[in-house]
Phi, psi and omega in degrees: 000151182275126161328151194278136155307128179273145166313147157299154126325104199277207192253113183309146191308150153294124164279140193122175181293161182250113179153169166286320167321002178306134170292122141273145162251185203223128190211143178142193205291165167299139208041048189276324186133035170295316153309294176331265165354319199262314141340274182301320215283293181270011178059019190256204174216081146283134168305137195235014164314157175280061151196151177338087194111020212267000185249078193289265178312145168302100212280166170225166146186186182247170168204162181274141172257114183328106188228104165306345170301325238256332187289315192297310182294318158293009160266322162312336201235338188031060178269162195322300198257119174242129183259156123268158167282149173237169175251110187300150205198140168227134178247136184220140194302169128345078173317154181209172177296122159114330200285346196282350171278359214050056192263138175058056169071016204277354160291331183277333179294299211289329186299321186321301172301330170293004177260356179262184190239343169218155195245112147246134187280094187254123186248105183297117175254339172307142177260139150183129195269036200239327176240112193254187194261131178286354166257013147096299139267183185248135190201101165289330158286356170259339135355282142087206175257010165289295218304298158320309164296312180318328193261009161269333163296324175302315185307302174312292180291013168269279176320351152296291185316301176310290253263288188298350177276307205253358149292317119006257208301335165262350147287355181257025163080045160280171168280114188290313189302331155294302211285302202313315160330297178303319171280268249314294170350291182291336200263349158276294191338291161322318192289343168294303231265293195284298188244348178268355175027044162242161177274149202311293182350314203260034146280141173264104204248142156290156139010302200252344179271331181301297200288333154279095093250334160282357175270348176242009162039083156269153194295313185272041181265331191284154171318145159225134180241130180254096179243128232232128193231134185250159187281145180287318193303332218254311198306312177320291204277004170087338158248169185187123162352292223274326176351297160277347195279328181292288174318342165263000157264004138283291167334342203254292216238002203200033194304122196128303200291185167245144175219157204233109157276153178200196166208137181284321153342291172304319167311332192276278211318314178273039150271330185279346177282167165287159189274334148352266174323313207274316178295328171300277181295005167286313170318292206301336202239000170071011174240167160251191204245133194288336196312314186272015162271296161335295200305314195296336189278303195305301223292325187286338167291341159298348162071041161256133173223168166226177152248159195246154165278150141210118202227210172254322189272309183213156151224098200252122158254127151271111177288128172230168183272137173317124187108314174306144194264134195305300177322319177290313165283029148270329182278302197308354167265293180207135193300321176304322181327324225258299179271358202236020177335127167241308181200164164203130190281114175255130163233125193283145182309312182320308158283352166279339196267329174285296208283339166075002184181159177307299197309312182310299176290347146324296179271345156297002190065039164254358182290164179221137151247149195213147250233206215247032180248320214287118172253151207260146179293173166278124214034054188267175193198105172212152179231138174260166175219119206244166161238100167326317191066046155203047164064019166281112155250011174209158172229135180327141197287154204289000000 
């Protein structure tokens, strides 16, 4: 007999909440330049004094995210309504040694953070001596691994509790045949977290451990983006001491992630210019501004993408989690969509932009349609066509 084919494999679940609605926060020691930062990022005004704390509530806000597809379609359609996808953003207070114990408001910080879905870690290189440091010189890298042990430690004592909860409860003549997946699951989780001291994330987790580890959303489960905030003179010219030393302690401890220098100063300094003025001097000094490379790194770290609508009335992206299948991004317009799927007509951008029209990319054969299996890309162009049950099978493009 011919051996059996093995099934394919679909695409393993994501660890983390499941939705569009996701958070990046913004995290580290108190005065790295996190406000600031959050600031310029959002145009907003959160308080940025020079102490410890000054940020107790979670400041939130979106910012759109920078896409030349998106600009480019709204320059073809010059339409009424224009949507961008956005990225959700939390400046959370000042982490300190000692907060998973609550030393410096650190029970109320760390809940902020288990409420986000990704982390950028923002790390100070700068001396100014106006800012001061709560460890007093500046070393970014022991910086860190404060940060790091705190939220692994915060991790051990939640999950220590579950583990001693559901052992509890299967020595006492529980349905053991139940419980047991969920302890075998928490009681690896502990052995990372606990005697292997790594964040959850750089485990190889199954299928069934994954759906317990989204029932307890841990902190060091989420992505981390690594961002190195520079003095503007060093952000110009491109060097700092701690540059490599930081990258190789990421690469070390964090295999993977990404880290972004940048400076927040400088960033402050062009929100204030005029935009004239900000291209001039953007010219003169040979650097650009990191922010719209940041915002695309966070929104991908959310393991979020969108397709786009695009008409004479609007051009909109839509967000979705990576992996979703054209009915279910067809429900992110309208739930009807969603149940009444017929098909969704795809056209990839890159062929809407060589071929110049719906008509164009048609007759190059590239329009596609395509069925309720078909997971849809990142900047796809689609119209659905649904059965409405009221003699509707389609519906007008967005």
């Amino acid at each position: 007999m011919p051996p059996k084919k093995k099934e394919e494999e679909g695409p393993r679940p994501l660890i983390g909440r499941v939705g569009t609605n996701l958070k990046m926060g913004i995290v580290g020691l108190p005065n790295v330049g996190k406000s600031t930062f959050f600031n310029v990022m959002t145009k907003s005004q959160a308080a940025a004094e020079n102490f410890p704390f000054c940020t107790i509530d979670p400041n939130e806000s979106r910012v759109p995210v920078p896409d030349e597809r998106f600009d480019y379609l709204c320059k073809v359609f010059q339409p009424a309504s224009r949507m961008p996808a956005f990225l959700n953003v939390v400046d959370i207070a000042g982490l300190v040694k000692g907060a998973h114990e609550g030393q410096g408001l650190g029970n109320a910080f760390l809940s902020h953070i288990k409420a986000c879905d990704s982390l950028f870690h923002l790390v100070r290189t700068f001396d100014d001596e106006d800012i001061t440091h709560v460890e007093g010189a500046i070393d970014p890298v022991r910086d860190l691994e404060i940060i790091q042990e705190e939220l692994r430690l915060k991790d051990l004592e939640y999950i220590q509790k579950i583990h001693d909860g559901l052992d509890k409860l299967a020595g006492r003549g529980g349905d053991n045949k139940k419980l047991k997946p969920e302890l075998d699951a928490v009681a690896k989780i502990l052995s990372i977290v606990a005697d292997d001291k790594k964040p959850v994330r750089f485990g190889d987790w199954k299928e069934h451990e994954i759906e317990v580890l989204n029932k307890h959303m841990l902190i060091t489960a989420k992505p981390v983006v690594y961002l190195v905030n520079l003095s503007e003179s060093d952000y110009i010219r491109k060097k700092n001491k701690w540059l490599p030393k930081i990258k190789e302690w990421v690469d070390k401890n964090d295999p993977g992630a990404t880290m972004v220098p940048l400076s927040a100063a400088f960033e402050l300094k062009l929100m204030d210019m005029p935009e004239d003025e900000r291209e001039k001097y953007l010219t003169e000094v040979g650097v650009r501004s990191a922010l719209e490379k940041i915002i695309v790194i966070g929104y991908k770290a959310l393991q979020l993408i969108y397709f786009f609508t695009a008409g004479e009335d609007e051009v909109k992206a839509w967000t979705i989690q990576k992996g979703m299948k054209a009915p279910q991004a067809a429900g992110k317009i309208h739930t009807d969509f969603e149940k009444g799927f017929i098909m969704a007509e795809v056209m990839k951008f890159d062929d809407f932009k060589e071929h110049g029209s719906e008509n164009a990319v048609k007759a190059a054969g590239k329009y596609r349609q395509q069925g309720k299996t078909y997971v849809v890309d990142d900047g796809d162009i689609i119209f659905f066509k649904f059965n409405a049950g009221a003699g509707l099978t389609a519906e007008k493009k967005k």
